[in-house]
C-alpha positions in Angstrom: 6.1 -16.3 -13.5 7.7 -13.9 -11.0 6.3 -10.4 -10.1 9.0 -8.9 -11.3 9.2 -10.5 -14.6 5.5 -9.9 -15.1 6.5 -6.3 -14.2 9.5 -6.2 -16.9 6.9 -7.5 -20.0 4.0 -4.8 -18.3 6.5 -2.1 -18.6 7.6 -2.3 -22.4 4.0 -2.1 -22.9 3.7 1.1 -21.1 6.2 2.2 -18.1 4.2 4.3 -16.0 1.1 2.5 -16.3 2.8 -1.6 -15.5 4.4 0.9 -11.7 0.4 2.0 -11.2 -0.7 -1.4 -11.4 1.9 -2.7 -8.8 1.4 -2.2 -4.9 5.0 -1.1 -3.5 6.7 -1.1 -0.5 6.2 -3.5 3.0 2.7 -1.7 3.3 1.8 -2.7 -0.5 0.3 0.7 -1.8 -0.7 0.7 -4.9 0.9 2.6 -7.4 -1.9 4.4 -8.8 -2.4 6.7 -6.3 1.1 8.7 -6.5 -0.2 11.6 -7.5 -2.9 11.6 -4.7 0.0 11.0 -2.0 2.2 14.3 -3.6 4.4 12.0 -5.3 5.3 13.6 -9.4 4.9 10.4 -11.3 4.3 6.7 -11.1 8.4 6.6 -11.1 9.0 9.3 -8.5 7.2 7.0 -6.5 8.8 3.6 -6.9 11.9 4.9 -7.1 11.3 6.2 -3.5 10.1 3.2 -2.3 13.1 1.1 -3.4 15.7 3.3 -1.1 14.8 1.6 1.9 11.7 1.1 4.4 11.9 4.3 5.8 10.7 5.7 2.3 8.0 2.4 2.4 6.8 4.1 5.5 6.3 7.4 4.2 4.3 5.7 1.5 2.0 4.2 4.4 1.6 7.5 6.1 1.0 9.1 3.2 -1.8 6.6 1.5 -3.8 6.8 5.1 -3.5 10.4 5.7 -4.2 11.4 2.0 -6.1 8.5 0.1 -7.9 6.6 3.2 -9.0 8.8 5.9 -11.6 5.5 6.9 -8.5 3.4 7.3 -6.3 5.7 9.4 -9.4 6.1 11.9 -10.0 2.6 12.2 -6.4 2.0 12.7 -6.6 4.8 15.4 -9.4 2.7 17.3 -7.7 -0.8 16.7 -11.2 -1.5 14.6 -9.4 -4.3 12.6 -12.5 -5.0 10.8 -13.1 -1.8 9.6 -9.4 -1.4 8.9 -9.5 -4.1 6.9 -12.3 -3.1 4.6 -10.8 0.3 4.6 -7.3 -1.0 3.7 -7.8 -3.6 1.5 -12.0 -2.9 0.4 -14.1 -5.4 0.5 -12.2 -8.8 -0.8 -9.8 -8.8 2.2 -9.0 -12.2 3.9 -11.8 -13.3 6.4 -8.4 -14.0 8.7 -7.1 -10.5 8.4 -8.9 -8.5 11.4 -7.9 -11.4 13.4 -4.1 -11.2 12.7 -3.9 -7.9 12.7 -5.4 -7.9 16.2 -3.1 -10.5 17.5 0.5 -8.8 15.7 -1.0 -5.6 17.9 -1.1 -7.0 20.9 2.2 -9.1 20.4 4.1 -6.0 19.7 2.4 -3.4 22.0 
């Protein structure tokens, strides 16, 4: 099934609930912390999202510098391991630092 289907059948259970269960955007935030990253409602905050990736990238800036102070300081000392665990807690992909590192130094 697609994400988005699974996301139409979620949300005629309950709307606001199946958009804080997603992760939105390029940076994949999850949706249950809009009202932690000043956004009025789970809505508010998808429907930002879906008017382009400069709004996805607000929703970055405002998950690390509101939500995950541990991931924006790792990110600020290229700690990828750290940002990792930070970012995406404690089940991220063993590859992940690794990557991370190498897109760094590719686009530097």
């Amino acid at each position: 099934m697609y994400q988005y289907e699974r996301l139409v059948r979620a949300s005629q259970l309950d709307f606001p609930a199946s958009i804080m269960a997603c992760s939105w955007g390029a940076f994949q935030v999850m949706g249950f912390f809009y009202y932690r990253m000043g956004y009025a409602s789970p809505i508010a905050l998808a429907n930002a999202v879906m008017t382009g990736v400069d709004a996805q990238f607000d929703l970055f800036v405002a998950y690390m510098t509101k939500v995950s102070a541990g991931a924006l300081e790792a990110l600020q000392k290229r700690n990828w391991t750290n940002f990792a665990k930070h970012y995406n807690g404690l089940g991220y992909p063993a590859a992940f630092p690794q990557q991370m590192e190498q897109h760094y130094n590719e686009f530097k």
